[in-house]
SEKEDREN-293665 format. One record per residue (C-alpha): residue number from 1; residue in three letters; x, y, z. Coordinates in steps of 0.1 Angstrom, whole numbers. Layout:
BEGIN
<nr NUM | rest ALA | px X | py Y | pz Z> .
...
This chain:
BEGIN
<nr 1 | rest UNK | px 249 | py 191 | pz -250> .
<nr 2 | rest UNK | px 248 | py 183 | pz -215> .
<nr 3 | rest UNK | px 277 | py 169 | pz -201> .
<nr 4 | rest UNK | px 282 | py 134 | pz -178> .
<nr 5 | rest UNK | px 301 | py 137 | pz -143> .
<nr 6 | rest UNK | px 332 | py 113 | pz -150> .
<nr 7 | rest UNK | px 352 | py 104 | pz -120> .
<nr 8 | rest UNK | px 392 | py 109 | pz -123> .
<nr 9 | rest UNK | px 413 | py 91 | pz -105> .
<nr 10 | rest UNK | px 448 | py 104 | pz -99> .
<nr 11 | rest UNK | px 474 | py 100 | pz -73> .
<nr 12 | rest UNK | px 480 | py 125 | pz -45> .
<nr 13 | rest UNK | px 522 | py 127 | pz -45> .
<nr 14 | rest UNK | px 516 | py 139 | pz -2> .
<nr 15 | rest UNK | px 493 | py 111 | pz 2> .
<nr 16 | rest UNK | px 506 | py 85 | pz -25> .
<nr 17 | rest UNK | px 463 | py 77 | pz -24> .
<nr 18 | rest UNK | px 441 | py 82 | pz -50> .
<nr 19 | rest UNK | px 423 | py 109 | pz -50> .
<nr 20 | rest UNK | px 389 | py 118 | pz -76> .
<nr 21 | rest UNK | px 383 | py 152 | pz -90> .
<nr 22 | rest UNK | px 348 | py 156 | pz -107> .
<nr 23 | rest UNK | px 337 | py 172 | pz -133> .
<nr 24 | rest UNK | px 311 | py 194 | pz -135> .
<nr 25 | rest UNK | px 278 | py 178 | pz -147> .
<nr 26 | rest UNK | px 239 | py 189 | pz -159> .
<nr 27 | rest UNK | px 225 | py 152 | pz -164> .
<nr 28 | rest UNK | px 236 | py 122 | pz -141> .
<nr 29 | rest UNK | px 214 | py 130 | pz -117> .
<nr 30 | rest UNK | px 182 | py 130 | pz -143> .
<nr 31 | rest UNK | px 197 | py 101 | pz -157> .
<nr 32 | rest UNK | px 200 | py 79 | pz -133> .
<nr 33 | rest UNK | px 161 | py 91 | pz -121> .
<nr 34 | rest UNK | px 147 | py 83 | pz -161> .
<nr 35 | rest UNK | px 152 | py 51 | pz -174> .
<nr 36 | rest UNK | px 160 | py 55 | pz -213> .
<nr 37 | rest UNK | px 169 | py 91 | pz -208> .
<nr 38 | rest UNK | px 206 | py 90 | pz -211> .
<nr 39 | rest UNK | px 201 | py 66 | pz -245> .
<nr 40 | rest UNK | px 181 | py 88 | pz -258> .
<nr 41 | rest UNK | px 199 | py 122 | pz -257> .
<nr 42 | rest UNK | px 232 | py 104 | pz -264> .
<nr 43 | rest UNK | px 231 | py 95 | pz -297> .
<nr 44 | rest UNK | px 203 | py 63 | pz -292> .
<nr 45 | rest UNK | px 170 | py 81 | pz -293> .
<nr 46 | rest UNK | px 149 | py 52 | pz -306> .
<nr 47 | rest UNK | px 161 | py 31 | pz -280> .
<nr 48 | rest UNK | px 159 | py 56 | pz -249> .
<nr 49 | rest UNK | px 124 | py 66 | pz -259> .
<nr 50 | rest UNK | px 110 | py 32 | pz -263> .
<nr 51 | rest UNK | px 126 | py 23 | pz -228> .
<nr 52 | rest UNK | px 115 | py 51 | pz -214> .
<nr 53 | rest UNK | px 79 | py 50 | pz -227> .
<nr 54 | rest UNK | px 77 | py 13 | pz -215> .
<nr 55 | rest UNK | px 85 | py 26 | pz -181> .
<nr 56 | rest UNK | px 62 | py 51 | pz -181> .
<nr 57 | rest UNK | px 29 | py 29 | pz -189> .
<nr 58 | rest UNK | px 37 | py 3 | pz -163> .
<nr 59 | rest UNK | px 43 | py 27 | pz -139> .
<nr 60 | rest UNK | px 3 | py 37 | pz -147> .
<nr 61 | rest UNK | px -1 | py 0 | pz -147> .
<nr 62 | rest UNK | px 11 | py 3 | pz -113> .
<nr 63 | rest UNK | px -11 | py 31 | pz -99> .
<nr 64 | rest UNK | px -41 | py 28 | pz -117> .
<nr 65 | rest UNK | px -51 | py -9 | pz -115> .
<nr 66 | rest UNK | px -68 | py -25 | pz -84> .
<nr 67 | rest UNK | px -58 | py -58 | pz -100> .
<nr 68 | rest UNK | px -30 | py -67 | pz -74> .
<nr 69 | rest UNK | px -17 | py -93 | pz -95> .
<nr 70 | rest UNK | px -17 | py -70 | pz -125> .
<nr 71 | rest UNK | px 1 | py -42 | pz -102> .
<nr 72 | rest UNK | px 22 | py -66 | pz -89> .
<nr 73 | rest UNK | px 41 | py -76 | pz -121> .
<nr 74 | rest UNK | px 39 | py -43 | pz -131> .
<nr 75 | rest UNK | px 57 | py -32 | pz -101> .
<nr 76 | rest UNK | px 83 | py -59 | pz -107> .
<nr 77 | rest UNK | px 89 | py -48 | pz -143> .
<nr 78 | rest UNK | px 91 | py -11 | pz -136> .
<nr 79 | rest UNK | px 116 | py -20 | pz -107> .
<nr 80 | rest UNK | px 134 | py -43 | pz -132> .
<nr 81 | rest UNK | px 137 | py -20 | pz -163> .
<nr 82 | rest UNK | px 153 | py 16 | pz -139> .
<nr 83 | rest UNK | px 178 | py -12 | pz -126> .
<nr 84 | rest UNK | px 194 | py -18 | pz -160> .
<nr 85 | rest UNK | px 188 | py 16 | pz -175> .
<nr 86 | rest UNK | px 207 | py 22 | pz -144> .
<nr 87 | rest UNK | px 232 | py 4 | pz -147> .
<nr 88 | rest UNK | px 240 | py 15 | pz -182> .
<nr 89 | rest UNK | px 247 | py 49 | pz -167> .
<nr 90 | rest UNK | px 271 | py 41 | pz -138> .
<nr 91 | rest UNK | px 291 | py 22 | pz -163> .
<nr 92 | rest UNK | px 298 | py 55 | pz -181> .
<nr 93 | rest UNK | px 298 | py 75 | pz -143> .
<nr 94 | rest UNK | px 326 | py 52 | pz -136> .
<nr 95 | rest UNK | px 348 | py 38 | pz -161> .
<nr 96 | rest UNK | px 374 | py 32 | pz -143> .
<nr 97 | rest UNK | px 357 | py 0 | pz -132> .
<nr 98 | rest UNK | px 371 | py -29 | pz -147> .
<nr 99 | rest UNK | px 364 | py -66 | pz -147> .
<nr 100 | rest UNK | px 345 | py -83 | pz -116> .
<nr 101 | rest UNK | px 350 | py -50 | pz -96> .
<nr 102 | rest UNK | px 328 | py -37 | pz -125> .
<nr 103 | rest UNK | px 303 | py -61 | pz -123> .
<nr 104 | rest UNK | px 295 | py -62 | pz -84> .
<nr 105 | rest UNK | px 300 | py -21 | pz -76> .
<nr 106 | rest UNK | px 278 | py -16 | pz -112> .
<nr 107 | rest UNK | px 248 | py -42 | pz -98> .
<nr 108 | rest UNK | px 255 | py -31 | pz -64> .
<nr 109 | rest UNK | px 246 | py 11 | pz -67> .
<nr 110 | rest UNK | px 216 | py 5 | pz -95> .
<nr 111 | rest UNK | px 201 | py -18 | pz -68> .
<nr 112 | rest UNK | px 206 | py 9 | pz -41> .
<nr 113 | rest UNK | px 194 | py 31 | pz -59> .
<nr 114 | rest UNK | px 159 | py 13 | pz -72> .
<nr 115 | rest UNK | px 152 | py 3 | pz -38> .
<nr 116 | rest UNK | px 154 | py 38 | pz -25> .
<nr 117 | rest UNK | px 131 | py 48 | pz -49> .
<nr 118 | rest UNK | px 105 | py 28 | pz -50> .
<nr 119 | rest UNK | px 110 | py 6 | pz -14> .
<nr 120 | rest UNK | px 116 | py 42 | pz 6> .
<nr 121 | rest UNK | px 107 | py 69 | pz -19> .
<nr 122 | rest UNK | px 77 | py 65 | pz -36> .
<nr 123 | rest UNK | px 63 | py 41 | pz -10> .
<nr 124 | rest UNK | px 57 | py 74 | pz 9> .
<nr 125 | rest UNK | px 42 | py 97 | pz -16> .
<nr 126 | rest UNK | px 22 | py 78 | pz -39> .
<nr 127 | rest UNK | px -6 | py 50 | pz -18> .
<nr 128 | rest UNK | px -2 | py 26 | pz -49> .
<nr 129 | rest UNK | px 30 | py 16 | pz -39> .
<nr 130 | rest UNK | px 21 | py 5 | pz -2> .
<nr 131 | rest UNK | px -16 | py 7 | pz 0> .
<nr 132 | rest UNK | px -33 | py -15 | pz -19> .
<nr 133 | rest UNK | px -54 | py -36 | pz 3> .
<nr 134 | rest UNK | px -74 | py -68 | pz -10> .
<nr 135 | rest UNK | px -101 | py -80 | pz 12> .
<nr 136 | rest UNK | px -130 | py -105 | pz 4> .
<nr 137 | rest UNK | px -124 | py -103 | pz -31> .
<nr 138 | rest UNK | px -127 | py -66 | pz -37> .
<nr 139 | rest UNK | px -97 | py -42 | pz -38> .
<nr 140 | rest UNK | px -94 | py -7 | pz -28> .
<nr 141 | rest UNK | px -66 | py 19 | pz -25> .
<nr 142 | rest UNK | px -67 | py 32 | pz 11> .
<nr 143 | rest UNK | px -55 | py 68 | pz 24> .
<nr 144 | rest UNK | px -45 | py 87 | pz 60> .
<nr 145 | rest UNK | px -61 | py 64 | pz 90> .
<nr 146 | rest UNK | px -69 | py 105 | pz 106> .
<nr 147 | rest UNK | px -102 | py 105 | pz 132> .
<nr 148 | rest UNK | px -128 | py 106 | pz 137> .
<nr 149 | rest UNK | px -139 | py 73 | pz 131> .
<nr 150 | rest UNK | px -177 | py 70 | pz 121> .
<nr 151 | rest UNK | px -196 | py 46 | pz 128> .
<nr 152 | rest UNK | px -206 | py 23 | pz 95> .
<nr 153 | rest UNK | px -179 | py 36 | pz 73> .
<nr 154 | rest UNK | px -154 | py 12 | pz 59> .
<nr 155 | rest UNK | px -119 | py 10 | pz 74> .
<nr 156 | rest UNK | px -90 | py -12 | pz 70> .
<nr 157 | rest UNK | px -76 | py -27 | pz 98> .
<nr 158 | rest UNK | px -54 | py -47 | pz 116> .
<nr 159 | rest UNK | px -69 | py -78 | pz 133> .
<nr 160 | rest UNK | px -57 | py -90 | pz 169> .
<nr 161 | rest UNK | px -39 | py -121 | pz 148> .
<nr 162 | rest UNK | px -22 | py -94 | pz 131> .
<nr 163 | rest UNK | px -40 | py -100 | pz 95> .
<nr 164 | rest UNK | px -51 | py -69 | pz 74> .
<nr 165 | rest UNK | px -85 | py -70 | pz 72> .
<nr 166 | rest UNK | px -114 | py -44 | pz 58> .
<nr 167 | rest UNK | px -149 | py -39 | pz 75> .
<nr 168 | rest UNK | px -173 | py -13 | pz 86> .
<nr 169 | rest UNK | px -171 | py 2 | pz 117> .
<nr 170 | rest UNK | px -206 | py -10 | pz 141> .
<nr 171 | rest UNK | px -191 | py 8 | pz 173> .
<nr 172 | rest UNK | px -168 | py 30 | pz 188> .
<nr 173 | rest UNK | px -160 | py 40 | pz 220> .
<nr 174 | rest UNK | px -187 | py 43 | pz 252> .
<nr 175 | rest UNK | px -214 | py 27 | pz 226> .
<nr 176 | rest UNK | px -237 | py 2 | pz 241> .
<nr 177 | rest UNK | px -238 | py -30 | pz 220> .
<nr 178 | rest UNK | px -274 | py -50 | pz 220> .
<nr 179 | rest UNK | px -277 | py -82 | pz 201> .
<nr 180 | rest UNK | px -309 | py -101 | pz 187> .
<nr 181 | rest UNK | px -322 | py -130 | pz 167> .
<nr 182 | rest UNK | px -322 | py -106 | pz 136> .
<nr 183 | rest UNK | px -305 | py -73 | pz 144> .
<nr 184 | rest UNK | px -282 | py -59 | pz 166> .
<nr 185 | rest UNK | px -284 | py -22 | pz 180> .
<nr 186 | rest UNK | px -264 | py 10 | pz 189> .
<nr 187 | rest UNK | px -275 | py 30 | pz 214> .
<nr 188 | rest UNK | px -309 | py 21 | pz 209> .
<nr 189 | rest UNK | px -309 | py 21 | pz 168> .
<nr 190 | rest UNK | px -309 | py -7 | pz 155> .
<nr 191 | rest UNK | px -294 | py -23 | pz 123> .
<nr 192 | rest UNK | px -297 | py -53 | pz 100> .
<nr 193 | rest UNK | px -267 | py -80 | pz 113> .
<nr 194 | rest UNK | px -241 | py -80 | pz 92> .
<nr 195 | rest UNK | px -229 | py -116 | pz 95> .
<nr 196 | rest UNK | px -247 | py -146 | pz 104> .
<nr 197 | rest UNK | px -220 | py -154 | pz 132> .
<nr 198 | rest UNK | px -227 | py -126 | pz 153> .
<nr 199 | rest UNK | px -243 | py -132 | pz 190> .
<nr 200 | rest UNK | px -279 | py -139 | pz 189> .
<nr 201 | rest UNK | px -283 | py -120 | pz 220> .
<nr 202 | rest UNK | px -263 | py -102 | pz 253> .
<nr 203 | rest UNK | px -251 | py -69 | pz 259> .
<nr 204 | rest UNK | px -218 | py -53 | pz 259> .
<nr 205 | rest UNK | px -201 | py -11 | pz 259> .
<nr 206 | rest UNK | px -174 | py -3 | pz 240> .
<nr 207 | rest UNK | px -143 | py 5 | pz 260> .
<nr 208 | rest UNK | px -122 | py 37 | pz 257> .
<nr 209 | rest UNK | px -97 | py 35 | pz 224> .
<nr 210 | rest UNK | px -111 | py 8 | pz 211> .
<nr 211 | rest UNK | px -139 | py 2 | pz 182> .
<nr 212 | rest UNK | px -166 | py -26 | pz 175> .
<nr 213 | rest UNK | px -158 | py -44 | pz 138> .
<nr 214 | rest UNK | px -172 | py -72 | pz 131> .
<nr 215 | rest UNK | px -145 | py -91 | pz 116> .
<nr 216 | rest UNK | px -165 | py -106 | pz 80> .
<nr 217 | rest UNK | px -132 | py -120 | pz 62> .
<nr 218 | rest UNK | px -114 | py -134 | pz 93> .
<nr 219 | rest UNK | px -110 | py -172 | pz 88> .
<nr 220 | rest UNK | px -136 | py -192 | pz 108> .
<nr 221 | rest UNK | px -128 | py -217 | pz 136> .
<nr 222 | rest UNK | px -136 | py -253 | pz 122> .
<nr 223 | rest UNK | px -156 | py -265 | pz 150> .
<nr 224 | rest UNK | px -160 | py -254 | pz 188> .
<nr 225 | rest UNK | px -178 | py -216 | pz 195> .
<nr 226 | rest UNK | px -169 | py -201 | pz 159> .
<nr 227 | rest UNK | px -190 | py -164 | pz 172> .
<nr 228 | rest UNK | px -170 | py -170 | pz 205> .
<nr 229 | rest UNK | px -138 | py -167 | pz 188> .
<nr 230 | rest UNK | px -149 | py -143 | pz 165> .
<nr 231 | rest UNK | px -164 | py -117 | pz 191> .
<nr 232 | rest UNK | px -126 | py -121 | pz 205> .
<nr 233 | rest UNK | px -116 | py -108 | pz 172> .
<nr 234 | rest UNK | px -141 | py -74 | pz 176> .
<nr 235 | rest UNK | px -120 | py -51 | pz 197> .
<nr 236 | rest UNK | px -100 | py -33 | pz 174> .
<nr 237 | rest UNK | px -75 | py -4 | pz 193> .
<nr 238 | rest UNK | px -74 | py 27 | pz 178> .
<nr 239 | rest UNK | px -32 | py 27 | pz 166> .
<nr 240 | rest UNK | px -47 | py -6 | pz 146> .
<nr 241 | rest UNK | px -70 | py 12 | pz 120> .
<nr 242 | rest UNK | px -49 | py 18 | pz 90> .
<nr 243 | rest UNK | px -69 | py 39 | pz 70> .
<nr 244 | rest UNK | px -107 | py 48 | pz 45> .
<nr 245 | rest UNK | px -108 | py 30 | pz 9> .
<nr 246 | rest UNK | px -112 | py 59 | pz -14> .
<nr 247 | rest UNK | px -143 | py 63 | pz -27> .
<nr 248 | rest UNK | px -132 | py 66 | pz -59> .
<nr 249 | rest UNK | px -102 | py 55 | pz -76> .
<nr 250 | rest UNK | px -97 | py 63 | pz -113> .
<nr 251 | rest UNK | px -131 | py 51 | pz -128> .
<nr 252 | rest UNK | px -136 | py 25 | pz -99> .
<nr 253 | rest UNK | px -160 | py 26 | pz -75> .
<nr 254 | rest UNK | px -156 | py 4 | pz -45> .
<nr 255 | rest UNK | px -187 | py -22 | pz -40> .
<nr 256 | rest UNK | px -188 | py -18 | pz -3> .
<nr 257 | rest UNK | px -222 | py -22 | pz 11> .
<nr 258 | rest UNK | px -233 | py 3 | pz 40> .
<nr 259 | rest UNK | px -251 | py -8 | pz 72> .
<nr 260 | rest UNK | px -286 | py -12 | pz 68> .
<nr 261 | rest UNK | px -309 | py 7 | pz 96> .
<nr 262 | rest UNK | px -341 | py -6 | pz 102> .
<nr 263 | rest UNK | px -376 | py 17 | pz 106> .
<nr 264 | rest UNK | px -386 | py 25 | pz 138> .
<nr 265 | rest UNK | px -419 | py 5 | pz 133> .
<nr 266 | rest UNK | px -401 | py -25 | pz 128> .
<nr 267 | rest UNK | px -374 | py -26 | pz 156> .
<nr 268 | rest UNK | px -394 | py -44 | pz 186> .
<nr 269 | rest UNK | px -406 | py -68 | pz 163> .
<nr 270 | rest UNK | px -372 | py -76 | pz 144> .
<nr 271 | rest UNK | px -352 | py -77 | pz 171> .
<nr 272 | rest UNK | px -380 | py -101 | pz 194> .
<nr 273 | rest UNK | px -369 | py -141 | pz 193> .
């Protein structure tokens, strides 16, 4: 059987200080990374695998679901359940603790460590833990915001108001930008509009670094120019997109519409007042 590092203190005679000599160990580490895992080969095997197991499926929950409140609590309860499994095992790491030193150093490490997993760790290598964007009512899981940027994909973003917000890409940088009653056009193709607040008409070219997104889920102005502050909210830099939706996740599909081009025959007269 594997055998737990125990701390033990003694008292250096040179230094009259305490001084800890470990033993060596095989399972500390693994148990403090499992939840349920030191019950279960100690002696409690009902209990450890039933903890563990519980741990297991909500952290699925957690990755699988594009129901953020779903996620959310499973998140929570994941986070919840390592703490105290946790703190199970540094009470047997350490028994020398004793009383309210016990209680705070015991809560204090199991916290440390559960944030560093799933606040630091995890949050790096696995997007369901950080990316997990909601926008307009649909919710996709997001990867690497890596160029180039094409022009009527989906992108998450970061508004100039600094909310997160997911739309296609209309323009990018040096495009010319042509609006009309019913469309709008790119470098002389031209596409259905994609909001009913967009100008009606003008011209404007996309400056270096930055990209043309119509902004659909911003919150409107009550009142006053409501396109006028949203064509404010169009120039998106470069450092702000965040990154694609995946196309797939699990057996989800994203409903994310593309833009609509429309036929050559029927440009002049769609786009004419």
């Amino acid at each position: 059987m594997n055998r737990l590092t125990v701390g033990i203190r003694q008292r250096s005679p040179e230094l009259n200080a305490p001084v800890v000599h470990w033993a060596g160990s095989y399972s500390s580490v693994s148990w403090l990374l499992l939840p349920g895992l030191m019950w279960r080969q100690q002696g409690r095997p009902v209990l450890g695998a039933g903890v563990l197991a519980i741990w297991l499926v909500l952290l699925a929950i957690d990755i699988v679901s594009l129901n953020t409140g779903i996620a959310y609590i499973a998140a929570a309860l994941v986070s919840a359940i390592h703490a105290i499994s946790a703190a199970a095992v540094l009470t047997v790491l350490y028994p020398q603790w004793r009383g309210f030193s016990r209680l705070w150093r015991t809560s204090l490490l199991a916290s440390l460590l559960v944030i560093a997993i799933y606040s630091v760790g995890l949050r790096s290598v696995v997007p369901a833990f950080a990316q997990r964007v909601t926008s307009k009512g649909t919710t996709v899981m997001i990867h690497g915001a890596y160029p180039p940027w094409v022009q009527g994909e989906w992108v998450v973003y970061r508004l100039p108001t600094g909310q997160v917000n997911m739309d296609r890409i209309l323009a990018g940088p040096g495009d010319t930008l042509r609006f009309h009653n019913d469309s709008f056009e790119v470098n002389g193709r031209f596409f259905e509009r994609v909001s009913d607040q967009m100008p009606k008409d003008g011209e404007m070219v996309v400056e270096g670094g930055v990209y043309f997104i119509w902004p659909t889920g911003a919150a409107y102005a009550h009142g006053g120019d409501q396109t006028g502050l949203l064509l404010r909210l169009t120039r998106i830099l470069d450092s702000d997109l965040l990154g694609r939706p995946y196309r797939r996740w699990f057996w989800k599909t994203p409903d994310l519409e593309p833009l609509k081009p429309l036929s050559a025959t029927g440009q002049n007269r769609i786009s004419k007042p």
